[in-house]
C-alpha positions in Angstrom: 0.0 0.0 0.0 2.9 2.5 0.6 4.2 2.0 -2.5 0.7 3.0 -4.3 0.8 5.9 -2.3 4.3 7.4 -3.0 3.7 7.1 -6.9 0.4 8.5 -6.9 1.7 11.3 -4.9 4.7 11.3 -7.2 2.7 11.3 -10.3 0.6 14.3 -8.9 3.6 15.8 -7.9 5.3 15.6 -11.3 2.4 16.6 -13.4 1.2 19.6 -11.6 4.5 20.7 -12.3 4.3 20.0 -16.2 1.0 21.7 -16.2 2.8 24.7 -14.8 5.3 24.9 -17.2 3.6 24.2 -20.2 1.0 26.9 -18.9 3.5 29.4 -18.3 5.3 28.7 -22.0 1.8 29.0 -23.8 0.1 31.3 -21.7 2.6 33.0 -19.2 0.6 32.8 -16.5 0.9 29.9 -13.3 -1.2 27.4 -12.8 -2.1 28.9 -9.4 -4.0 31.5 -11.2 -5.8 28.9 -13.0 -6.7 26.9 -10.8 -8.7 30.0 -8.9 -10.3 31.1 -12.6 -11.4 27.5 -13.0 -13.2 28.0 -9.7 -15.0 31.0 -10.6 -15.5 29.9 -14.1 -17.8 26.5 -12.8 -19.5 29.0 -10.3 -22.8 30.3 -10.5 -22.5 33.9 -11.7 -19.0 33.3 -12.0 -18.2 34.4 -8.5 -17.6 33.2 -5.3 -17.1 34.0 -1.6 -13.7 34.1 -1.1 -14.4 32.0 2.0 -15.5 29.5 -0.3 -13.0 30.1 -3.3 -10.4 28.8 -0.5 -12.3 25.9 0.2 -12.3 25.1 -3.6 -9.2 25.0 -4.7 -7.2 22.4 -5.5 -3.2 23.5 -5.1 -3.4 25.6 -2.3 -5.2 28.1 0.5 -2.3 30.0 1.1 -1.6 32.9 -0.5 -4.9 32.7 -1.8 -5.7 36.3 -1.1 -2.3 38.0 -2.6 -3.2 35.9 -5.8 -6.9 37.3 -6.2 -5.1 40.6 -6.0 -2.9 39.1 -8.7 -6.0 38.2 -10.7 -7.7 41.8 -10.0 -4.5 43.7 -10.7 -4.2 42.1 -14.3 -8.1 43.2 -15.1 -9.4 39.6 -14.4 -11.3 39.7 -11.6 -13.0 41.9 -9.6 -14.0 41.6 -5.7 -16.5 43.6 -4.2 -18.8 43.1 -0.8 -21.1 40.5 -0.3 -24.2 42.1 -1.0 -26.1 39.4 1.7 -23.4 39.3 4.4 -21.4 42.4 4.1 -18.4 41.1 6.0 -17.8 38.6 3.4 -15.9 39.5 0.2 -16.8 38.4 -3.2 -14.7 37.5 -5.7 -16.3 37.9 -9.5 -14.5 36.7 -13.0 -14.7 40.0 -15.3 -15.3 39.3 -19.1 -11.6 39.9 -19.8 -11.0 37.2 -17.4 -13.5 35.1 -19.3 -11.7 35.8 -22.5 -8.0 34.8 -21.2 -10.0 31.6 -18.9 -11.0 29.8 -22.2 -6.9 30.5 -23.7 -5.9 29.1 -20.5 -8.5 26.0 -20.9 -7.3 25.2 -24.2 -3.9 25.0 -23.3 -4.3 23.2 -19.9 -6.9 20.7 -21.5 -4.1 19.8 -24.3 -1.7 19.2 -21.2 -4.2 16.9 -19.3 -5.0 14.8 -22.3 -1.0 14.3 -23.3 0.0 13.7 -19.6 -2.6 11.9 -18.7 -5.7 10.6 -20.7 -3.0 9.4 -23.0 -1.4 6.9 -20.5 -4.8 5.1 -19.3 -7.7 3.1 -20.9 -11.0 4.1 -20.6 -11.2 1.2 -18.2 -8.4 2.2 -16.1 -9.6 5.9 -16.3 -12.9 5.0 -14.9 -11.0 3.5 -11.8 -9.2 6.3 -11.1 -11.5 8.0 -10.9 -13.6 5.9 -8.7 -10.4 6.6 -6.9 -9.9 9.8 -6.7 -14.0 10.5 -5.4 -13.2 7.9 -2.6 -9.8 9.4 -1.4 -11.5 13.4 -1.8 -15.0 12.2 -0.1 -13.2 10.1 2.8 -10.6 12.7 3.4 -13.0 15.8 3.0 -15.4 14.6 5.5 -12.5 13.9 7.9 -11.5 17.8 7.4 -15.0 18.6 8.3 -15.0 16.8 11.5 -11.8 18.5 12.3 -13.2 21.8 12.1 -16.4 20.8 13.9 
């Protein structure tokens, strides 16, 4: 079993870091910042709580703030009050951030399917991803009860 779990934390490892690259050569911007556009792309509205934009995504929480300003400061998104709490902060994909999202999706998607969907069957992507919902639904409800 310890075996299984160094190389699939390897693999992970090792292709977020190709993703990053190949992002940065085609688009020249870090996966980082994709992975909070991709959030706020798959919300409604295209905008989030930033409270819940950290619980979202996938590579990290820290910095999360400094790289919404990141995101803001290039014209991409915008953050404003939460018009039904108005402690919370919002953070909202502009249309230029729309625009540059869906360059960013065609490259990232090209990376996925060479550095990944190429190396499995149907079959064996199926399990993984049986997999992968076990290991996030297991280990997110563990996090929950943590913070309960």
């Amino acid at each position: 079993m310890r075996s299984a779990y160094y190389w699939l934390l390897d693999g992970y490892s090792a292709l977020v870091r190709v993703m990053d690259e190949e992002l940065q050569r085609d688009c020249g911007v870090p996966l980082f910042w994709y992975d909070v556009m991709v959030k706020l792309w798959l919300a409604p509205g295209h905008e989030l709580r930033m409270s819940e934009l950290a619980e979202q995504v996938l590579l990290s929480r820290s910095w999360l703030t400094r790289r919404v300003v990141q995101l803001e400061d290039a014209g991409l998104v915008v953050r404003r009050p939460d018009d039904g709490d108005r402690r919370g902060v919002v953070a909202c994909m502009t249309e230029l951030g729309a625009e540059r999202f869906h360059e960013w999706e065609r490259s990232h998607t090209r990376t996925v399917k060479r550095h990944f969907g190429a190396l499995f069957t149907a079959a064996e992507v199926g399990v993984l991803e049986h997999c992968g919902r076990e290991l996030s639904r297991h280990n997110r409800a563990a996090l929950r009860g943590r913070n309960n």
